[in-house]
DOZADREN-103625 format. One record per residue: residue number from 1; x, z, y of N, C-alpha, C in turn. Coordinates in Angstrom, 2 decimals. Last residue first. Layout:
! residues N
<r num="NUM" n_x="X" n_z="Z" n_y="Y" ca_x="X" ca_z="Z" ca_y="Y" c_x="X" c_z="Z" c_y="Y"/>
...
//
This chain:
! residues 139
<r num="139" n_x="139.41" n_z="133.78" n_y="144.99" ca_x="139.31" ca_z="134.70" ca_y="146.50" c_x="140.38" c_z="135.25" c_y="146.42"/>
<r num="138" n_x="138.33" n_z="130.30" n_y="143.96" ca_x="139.60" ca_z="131.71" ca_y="143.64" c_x="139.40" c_z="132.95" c_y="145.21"/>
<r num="137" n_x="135.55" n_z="129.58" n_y="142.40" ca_x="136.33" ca_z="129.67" ca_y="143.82" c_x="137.27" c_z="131.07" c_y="143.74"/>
<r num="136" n_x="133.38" n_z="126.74" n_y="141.20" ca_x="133.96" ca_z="128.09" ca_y="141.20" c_x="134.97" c_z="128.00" c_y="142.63"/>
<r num="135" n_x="129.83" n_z="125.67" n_y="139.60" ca_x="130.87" ca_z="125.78" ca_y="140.94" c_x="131.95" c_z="126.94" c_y="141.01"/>
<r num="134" n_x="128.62" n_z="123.32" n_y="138.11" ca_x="128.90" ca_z="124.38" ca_y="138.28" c_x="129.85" c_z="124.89" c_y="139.21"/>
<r num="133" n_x="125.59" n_z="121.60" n_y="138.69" ca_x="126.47" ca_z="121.52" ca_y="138.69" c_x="127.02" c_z="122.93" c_y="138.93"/>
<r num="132" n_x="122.89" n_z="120.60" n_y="136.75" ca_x="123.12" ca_z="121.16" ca_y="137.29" c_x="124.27" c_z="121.40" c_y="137.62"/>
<r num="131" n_x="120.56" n_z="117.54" n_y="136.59" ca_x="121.92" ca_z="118.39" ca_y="136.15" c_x="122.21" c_z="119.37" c_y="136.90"/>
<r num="130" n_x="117.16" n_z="117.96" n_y="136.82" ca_x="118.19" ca_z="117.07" ca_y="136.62" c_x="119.57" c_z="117.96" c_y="136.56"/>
<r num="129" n_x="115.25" n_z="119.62" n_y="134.19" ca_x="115.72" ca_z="119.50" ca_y="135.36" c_x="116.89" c_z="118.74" c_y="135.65"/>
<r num="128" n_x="113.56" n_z="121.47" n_y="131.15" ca_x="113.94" ca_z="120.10" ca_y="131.92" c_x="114.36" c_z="120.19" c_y="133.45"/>
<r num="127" n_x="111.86" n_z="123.50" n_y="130.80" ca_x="113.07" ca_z="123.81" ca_y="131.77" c_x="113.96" c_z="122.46" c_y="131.93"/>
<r num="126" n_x="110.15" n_z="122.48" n_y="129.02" ca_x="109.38" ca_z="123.65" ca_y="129.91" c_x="110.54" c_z="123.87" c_y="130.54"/>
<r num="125" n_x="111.79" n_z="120.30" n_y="127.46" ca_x="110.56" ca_z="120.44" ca_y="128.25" c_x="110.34" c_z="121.01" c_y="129.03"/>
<r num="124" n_x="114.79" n_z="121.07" n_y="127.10" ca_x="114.06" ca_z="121.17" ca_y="126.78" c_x="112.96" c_z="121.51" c_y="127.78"/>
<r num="123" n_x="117.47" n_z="119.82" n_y="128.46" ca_x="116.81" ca_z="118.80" ca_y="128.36" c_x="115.38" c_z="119.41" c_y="127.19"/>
<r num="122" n_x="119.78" n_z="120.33" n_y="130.87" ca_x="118.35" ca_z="120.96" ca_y="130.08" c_x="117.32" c_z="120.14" c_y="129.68"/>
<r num="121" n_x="122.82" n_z="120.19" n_y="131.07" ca_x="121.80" ca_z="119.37" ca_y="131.20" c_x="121.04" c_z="119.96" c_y="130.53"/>
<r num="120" n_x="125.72" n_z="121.45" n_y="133.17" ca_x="124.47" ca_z="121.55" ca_y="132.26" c_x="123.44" c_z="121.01" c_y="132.08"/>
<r num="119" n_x="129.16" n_z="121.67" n_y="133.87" ca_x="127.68" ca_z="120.98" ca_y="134.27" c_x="127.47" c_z="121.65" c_y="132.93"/>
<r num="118" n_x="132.08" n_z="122.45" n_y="135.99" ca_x="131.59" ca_z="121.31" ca_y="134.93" c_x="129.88" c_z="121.74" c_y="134.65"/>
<r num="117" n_x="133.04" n_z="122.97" n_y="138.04" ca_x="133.52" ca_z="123.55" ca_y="137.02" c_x="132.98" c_z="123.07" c_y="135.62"/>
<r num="116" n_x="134.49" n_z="121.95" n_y="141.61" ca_x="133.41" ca_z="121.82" ca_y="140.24" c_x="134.08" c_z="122.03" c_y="139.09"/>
<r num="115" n_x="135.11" n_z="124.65" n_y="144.24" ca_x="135.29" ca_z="123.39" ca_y="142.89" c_x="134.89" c_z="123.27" c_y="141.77"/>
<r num="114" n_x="134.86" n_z="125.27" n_y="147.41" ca_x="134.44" ca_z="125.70" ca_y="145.98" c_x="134.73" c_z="124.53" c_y="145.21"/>
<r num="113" n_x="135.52" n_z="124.61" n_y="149.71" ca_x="136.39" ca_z="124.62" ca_y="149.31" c_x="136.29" c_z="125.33" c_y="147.47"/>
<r num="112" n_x="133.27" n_z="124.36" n_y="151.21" ca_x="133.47" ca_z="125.73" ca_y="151.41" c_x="134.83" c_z="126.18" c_y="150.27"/>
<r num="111" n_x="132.40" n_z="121.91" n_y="150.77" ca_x="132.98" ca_z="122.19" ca_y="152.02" c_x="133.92" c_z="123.64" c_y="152.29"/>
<r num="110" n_x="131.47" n_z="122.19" n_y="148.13" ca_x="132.65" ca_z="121.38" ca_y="148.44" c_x="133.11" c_z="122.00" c_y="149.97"/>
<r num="109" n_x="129.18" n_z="123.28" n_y="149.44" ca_x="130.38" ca_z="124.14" ca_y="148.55" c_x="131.51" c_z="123.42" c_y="148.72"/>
<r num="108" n_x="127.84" n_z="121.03" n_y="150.43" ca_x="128.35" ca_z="122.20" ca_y="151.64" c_x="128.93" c_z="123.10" c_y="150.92"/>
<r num="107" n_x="127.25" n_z="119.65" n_y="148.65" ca_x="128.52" ca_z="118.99" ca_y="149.94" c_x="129.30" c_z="120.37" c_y="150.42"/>
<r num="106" n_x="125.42" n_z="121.32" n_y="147.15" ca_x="126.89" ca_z="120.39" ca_y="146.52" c_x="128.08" c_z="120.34" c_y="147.46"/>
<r num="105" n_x="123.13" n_z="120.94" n_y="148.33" ca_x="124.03" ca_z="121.64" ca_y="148.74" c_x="125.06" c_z="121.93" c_y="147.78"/>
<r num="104" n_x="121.11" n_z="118.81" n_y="148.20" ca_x="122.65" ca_z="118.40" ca_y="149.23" c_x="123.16" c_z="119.41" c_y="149.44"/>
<r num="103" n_x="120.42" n_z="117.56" n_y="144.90" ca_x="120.54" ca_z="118.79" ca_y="145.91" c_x="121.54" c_z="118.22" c_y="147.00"/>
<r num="102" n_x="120.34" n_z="116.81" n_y="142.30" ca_x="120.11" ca_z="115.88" ca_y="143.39" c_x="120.00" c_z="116.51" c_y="144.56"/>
<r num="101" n_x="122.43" n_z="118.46" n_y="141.15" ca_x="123.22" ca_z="117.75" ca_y="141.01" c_x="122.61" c_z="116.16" c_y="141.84"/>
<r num="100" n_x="121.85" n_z="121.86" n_y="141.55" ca_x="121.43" ca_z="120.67" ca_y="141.00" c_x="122.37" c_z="119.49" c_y="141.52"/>
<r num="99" n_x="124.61" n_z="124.17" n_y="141.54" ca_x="123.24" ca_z="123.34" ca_y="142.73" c_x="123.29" c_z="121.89" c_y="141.29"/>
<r num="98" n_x="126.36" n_z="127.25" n_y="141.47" ca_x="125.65" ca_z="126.10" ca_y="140.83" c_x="124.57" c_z="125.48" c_y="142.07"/>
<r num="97" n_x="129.01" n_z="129.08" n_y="141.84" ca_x="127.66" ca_z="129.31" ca_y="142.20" c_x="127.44" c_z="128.16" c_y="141.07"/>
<r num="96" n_x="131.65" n_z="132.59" n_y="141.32" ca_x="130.59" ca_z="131.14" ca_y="141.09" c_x="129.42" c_z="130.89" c_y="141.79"/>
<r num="95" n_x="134.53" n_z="133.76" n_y="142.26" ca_x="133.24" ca_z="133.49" ca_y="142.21" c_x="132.63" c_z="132.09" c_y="142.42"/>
<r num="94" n_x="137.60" n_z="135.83" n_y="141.84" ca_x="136.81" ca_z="134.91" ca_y="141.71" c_x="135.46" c_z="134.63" c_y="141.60"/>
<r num="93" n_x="138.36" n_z="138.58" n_y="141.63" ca_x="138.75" ca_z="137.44" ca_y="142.04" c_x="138.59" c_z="136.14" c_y="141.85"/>
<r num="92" n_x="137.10" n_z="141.45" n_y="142.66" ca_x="136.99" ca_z="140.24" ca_y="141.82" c_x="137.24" c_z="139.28" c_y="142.60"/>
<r num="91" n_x="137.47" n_z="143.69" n_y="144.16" ca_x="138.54" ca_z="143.50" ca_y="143.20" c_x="137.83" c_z="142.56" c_y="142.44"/>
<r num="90" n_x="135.50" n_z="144.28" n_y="146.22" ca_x="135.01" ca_z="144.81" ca_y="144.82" c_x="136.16" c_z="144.70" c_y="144.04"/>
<r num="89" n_x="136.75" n_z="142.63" n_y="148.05" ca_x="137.05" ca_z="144.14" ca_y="148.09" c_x="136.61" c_z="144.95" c_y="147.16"/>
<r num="88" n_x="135.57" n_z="140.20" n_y="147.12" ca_x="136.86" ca_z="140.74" ca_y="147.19" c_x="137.20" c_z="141.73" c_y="147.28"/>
<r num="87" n_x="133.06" n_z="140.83" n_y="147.78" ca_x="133.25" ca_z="140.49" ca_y="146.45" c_x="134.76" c_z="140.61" c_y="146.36"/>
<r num="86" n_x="133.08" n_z="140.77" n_y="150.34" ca_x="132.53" ca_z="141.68" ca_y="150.01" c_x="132.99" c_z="141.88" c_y="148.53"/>
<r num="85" n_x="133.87" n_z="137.93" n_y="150.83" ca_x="134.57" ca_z="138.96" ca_y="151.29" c_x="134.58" c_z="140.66" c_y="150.40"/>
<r num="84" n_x="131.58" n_z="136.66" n_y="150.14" ca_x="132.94" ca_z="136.79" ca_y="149.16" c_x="133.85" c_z="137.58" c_y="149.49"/>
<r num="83" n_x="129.69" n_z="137.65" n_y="151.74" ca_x="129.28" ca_z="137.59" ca_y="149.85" c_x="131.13" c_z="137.94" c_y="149.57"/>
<r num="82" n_x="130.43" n_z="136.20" n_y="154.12" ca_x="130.47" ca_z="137.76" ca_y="153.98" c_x="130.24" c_z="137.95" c_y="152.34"/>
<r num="81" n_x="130.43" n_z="133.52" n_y="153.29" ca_x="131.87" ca_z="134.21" ca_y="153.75" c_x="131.95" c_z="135.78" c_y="153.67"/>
<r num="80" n_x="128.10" n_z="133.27" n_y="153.32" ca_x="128.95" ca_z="133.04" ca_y="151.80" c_x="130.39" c_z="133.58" c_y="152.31"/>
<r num="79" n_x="127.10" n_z="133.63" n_y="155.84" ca_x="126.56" ca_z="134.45" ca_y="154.46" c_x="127.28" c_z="134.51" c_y="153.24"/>
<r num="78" n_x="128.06" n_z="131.58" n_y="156.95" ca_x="128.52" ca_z="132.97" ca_y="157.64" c_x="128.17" c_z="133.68" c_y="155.81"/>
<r num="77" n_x="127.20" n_z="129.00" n_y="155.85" ca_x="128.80" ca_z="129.71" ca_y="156.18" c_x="129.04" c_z="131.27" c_y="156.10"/>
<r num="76" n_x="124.75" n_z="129.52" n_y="156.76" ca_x="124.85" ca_z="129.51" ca_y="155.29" c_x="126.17" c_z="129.88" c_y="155.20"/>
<r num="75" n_x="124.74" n_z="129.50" n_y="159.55" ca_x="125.01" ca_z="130.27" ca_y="158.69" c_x="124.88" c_z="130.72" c_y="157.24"/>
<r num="74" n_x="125.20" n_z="127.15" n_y="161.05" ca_x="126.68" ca_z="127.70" ca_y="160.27" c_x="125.90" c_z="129.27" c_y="159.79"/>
<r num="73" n_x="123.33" n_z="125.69" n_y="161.38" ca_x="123.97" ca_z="126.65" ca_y="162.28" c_x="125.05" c_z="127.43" c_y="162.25"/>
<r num="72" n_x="121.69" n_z="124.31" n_y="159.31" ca_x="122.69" ca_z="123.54" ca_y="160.25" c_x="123.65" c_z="124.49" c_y="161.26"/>
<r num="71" n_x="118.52" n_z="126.04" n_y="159.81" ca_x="119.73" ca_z="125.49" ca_y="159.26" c_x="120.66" c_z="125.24" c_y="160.08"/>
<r num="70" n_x="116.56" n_z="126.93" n_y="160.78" ca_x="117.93" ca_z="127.54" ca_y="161.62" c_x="118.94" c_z="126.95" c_y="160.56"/>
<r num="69" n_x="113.82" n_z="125.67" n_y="159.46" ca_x="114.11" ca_z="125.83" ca_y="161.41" c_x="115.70" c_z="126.43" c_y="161.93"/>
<r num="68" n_x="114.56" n_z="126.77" n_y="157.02" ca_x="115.24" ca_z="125.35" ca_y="157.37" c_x="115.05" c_z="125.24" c_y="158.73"/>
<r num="67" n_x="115.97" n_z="130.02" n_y="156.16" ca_x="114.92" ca_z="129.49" ca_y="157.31" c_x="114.82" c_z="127.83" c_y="157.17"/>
<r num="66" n_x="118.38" n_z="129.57" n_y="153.89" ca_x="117.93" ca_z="129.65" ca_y="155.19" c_x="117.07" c_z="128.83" c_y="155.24"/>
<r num="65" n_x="119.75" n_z="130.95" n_y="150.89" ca_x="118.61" ca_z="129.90" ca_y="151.65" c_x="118.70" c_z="130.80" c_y="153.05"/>
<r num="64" n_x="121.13" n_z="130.73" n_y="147.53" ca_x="121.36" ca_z="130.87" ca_y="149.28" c_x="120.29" c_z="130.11" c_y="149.63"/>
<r num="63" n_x="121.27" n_z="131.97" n_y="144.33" ca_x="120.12" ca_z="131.57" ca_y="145.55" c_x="121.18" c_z="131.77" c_y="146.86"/>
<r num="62" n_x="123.37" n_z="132.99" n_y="142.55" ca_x="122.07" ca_z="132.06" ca_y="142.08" c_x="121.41" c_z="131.92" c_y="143.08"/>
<r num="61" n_x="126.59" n_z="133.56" n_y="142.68" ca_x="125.79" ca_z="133.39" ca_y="143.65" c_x="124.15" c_z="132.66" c_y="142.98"/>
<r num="60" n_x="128.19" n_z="135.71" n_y="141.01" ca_x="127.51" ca_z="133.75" ca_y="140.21" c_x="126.66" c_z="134.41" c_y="141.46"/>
<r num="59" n_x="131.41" n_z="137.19" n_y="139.75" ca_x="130.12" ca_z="137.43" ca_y="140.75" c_x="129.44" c_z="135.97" c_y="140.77"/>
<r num="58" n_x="131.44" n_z="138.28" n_y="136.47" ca_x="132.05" ca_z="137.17" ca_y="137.75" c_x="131.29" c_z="137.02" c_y="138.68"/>
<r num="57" n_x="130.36" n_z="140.17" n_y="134.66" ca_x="131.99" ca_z="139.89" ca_y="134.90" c_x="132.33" c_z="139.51" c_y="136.29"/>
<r num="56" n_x="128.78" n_z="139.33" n_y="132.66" ca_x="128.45" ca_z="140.86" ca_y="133.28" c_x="130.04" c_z="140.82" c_y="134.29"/>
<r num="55" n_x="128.73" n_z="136.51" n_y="132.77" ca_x="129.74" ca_z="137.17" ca_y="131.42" c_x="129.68" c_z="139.05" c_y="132.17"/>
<r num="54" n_x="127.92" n_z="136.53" n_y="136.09" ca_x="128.31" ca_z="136.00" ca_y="134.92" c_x="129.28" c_z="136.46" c_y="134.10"/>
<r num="53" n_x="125.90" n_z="138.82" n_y="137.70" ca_x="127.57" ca_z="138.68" ca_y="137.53" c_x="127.42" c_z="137.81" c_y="136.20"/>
<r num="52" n_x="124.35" n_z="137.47" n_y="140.43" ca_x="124.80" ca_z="138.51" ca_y="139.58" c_x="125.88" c_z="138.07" c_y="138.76"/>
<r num="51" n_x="122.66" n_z="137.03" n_y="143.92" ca_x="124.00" ca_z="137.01" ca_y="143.27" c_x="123.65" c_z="137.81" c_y="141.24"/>
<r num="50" n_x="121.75" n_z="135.97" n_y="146.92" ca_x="121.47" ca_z="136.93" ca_y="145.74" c_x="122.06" c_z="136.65" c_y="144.37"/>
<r num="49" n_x="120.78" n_z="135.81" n_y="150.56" ca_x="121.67" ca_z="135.48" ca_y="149.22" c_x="121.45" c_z="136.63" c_y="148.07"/>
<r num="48" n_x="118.73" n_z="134.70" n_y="153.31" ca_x="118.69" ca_z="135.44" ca_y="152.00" c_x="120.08" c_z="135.16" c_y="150.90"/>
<r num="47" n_x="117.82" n_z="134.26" n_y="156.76" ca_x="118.62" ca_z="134.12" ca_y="155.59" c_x="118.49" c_z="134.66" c_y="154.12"/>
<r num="46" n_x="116.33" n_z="135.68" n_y="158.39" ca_x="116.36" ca_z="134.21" ca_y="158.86" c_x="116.95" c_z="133.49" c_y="157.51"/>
<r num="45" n_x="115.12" n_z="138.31" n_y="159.83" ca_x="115.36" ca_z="137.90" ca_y="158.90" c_x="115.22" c_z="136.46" c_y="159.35"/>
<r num="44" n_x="115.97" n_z="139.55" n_y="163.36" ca_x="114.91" ca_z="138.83" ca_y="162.95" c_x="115.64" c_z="138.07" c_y="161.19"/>
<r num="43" n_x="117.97" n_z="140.17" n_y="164.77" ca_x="117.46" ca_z="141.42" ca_y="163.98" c_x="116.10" c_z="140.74" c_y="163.44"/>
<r num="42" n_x="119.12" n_z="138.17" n_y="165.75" ca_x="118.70" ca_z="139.11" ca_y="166.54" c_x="117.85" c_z="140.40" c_y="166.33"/>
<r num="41" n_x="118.91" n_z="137.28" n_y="162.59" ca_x="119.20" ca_z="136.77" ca_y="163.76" c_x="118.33" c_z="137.50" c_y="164.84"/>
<r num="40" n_x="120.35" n_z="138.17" n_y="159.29" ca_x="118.75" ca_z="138.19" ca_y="160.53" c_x="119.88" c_z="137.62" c_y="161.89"/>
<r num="39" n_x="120.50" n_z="137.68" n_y="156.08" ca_x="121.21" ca_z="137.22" ca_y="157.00" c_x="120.00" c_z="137.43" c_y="158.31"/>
<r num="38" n_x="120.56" n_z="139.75" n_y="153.44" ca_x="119.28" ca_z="139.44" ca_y="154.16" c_x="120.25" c_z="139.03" c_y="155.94"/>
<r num="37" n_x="121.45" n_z="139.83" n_y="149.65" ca_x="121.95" ca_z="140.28" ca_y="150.95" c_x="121.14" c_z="139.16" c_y="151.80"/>
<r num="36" n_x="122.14" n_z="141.49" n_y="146.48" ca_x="121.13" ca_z="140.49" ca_y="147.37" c_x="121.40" c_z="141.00" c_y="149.15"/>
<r num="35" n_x="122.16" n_z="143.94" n_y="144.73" ca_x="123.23" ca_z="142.47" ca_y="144.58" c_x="122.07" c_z="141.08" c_y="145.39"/>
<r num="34" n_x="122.11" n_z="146.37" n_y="144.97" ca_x="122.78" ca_z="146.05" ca_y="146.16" c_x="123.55" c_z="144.44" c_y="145.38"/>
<r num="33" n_x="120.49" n_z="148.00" n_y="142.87" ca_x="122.01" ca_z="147.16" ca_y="142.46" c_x="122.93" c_z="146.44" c_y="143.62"/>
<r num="32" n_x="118.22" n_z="147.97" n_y="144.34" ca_x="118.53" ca_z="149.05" ca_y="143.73" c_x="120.17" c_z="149.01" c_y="143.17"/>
<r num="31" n_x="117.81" n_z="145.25" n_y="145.02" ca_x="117.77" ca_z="145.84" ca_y="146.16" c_x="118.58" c_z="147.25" c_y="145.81"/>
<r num="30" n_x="117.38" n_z="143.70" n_y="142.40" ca_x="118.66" ca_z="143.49" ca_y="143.61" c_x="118.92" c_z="144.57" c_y="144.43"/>
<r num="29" n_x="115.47" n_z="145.21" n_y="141.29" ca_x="116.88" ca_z="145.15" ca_y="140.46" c_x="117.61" c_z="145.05" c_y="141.92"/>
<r num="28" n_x="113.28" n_z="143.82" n_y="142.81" ca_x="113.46" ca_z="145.61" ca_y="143.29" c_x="114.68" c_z="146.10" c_y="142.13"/>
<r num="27" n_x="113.68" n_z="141.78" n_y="142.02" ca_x="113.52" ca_z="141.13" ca_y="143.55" c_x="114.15" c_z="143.35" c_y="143.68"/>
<r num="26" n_x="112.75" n_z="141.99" n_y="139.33" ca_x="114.49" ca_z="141.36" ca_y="139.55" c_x="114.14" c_z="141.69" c_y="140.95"/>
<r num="25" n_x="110.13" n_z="142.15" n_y="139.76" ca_x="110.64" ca_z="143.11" ca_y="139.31" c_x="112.26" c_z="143.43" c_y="139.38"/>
<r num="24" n_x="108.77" n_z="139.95" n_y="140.59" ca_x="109.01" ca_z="140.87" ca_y="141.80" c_x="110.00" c_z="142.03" c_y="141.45"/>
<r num="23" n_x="111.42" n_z="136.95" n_y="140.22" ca_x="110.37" ca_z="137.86" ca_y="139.97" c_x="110.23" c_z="139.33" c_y="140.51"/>
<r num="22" n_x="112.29" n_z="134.29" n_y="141.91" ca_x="112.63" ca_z="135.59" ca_y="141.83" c_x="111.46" c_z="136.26" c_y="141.01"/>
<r num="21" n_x="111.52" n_z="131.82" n_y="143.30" ca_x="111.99" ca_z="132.06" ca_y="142.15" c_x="112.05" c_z="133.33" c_y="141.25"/>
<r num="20" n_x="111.17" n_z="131.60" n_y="146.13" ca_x="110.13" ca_z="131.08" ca_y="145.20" c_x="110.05" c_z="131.01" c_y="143.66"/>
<r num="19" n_x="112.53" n_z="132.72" n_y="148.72" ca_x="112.75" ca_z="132.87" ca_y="147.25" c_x="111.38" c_z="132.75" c_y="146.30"/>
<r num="18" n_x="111.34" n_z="132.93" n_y="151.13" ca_x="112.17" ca_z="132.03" ca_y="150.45" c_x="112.56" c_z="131.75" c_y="149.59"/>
<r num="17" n_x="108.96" n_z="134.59" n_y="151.38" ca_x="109.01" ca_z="133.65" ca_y="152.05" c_x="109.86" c_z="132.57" c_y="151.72"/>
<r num="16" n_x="110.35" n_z="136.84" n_y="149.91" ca_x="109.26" ca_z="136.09" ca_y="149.10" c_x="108.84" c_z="134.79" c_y="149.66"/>
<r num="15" n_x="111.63" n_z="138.05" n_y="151.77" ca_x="112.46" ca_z="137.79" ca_y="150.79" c_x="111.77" c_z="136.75" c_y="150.20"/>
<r num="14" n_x="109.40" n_z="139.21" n_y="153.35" ca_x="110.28" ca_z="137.85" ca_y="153.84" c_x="110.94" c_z="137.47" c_y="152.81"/>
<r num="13" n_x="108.26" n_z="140.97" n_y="151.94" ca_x="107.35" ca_z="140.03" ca_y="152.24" c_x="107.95" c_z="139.09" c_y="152.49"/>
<r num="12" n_x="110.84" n_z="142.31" n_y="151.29" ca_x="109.90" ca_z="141.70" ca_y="149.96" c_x="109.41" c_z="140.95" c_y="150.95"/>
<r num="11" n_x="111.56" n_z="144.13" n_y="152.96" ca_x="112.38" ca_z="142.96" ca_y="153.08" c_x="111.55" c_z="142.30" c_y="152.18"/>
<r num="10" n_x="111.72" n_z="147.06" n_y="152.47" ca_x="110.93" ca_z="146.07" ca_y="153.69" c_x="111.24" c_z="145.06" c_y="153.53"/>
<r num="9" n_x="113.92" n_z="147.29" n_y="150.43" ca_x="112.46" ca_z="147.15" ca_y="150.24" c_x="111.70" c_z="146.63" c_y="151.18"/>
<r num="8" n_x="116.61" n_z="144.99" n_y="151.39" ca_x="116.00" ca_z="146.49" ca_y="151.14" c_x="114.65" c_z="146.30" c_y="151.23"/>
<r num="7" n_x="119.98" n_z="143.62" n_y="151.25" ca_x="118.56" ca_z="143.66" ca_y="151.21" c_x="118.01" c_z="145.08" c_y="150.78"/>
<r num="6" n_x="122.85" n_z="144.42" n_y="153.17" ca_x="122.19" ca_z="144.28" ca_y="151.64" c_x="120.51" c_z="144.13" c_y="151.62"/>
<r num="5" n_x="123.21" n_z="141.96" n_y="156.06" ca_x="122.96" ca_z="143.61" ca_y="155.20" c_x="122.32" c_z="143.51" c_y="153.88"/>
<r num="4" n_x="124.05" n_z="140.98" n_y="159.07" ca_x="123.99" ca_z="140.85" ca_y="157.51" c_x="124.29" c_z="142.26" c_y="156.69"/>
<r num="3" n_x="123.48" n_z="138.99" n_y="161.99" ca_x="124.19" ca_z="140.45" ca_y="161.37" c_x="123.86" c_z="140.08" c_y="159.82"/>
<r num="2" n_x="124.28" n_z="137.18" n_y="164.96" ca_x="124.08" ca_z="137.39" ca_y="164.03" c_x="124.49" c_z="138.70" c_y="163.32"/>
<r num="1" n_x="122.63" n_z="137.21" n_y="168.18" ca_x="123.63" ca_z="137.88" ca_y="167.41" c_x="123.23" c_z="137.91" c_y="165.94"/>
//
């Protein structure tokens, strides 16, 4: 049985398992701002999403990850379906994400009926990275 819940302080050691990005200090912003949410499977963490608002405005998904042992299972699905749901009933109508542009999770927005909003190239040194693509979606 899948479930899904805002992330919460027990949650750092696993949160940290996937999120190789986060700093610890943003990691205890999310949890306090309820803008990060912890996908478990049978009550076992398996998932992570974490979000903030572009232009303080637009809800901008910046991280989905699963486990890669439970990919493929639909619940990267499940997680972006509850995000936007959730984000709908906030009264915003609309939301972003982004994926690099050598990433395969491009397909799976496309899939999710998200549409490209146009790109960014970083082309200074210490944040060089190949393109990044932007993503939006009417709710």
């Amino acid at each position: 049985m899948l479930s899904i819940r805002h992330v919460q302080e027990k949650d750092q050691s696993f949160w940290f398992t996937l999120d190789q990005h986060l700093a610890k200090e943003e990691f205890q912003r999310k949890v306090e701002q309820k803008m990060g949410y912890v996908l478990c499977e049978e009550q076992t963490p398996v998932g992570l999403l974490r979000y903030q608002l572009f232009w303080d405005q637009i809800p901008f998904c910046t991280l989905l990850f699963i486990d890669p042992a439970k990919q493929k299972r639909g619940y990267g699905r499940a997680l972006m379906s509850f995000w936007e749901q959730e984000m709908k009933s906030l009264g915003h109508q609309m939301v972003m994400t982004s994926t690099r542009v050598d990433e395969e999770a491009q397909h799976f927005y496309r899939a999710l009926h998200y549409k490209e909003a146009g790109s960014l190239i970083l082309t200074i040194p210490a944040y060089a990275q190949p393109m990044e693509i932007f993503f939006v979606k009417a709710l």
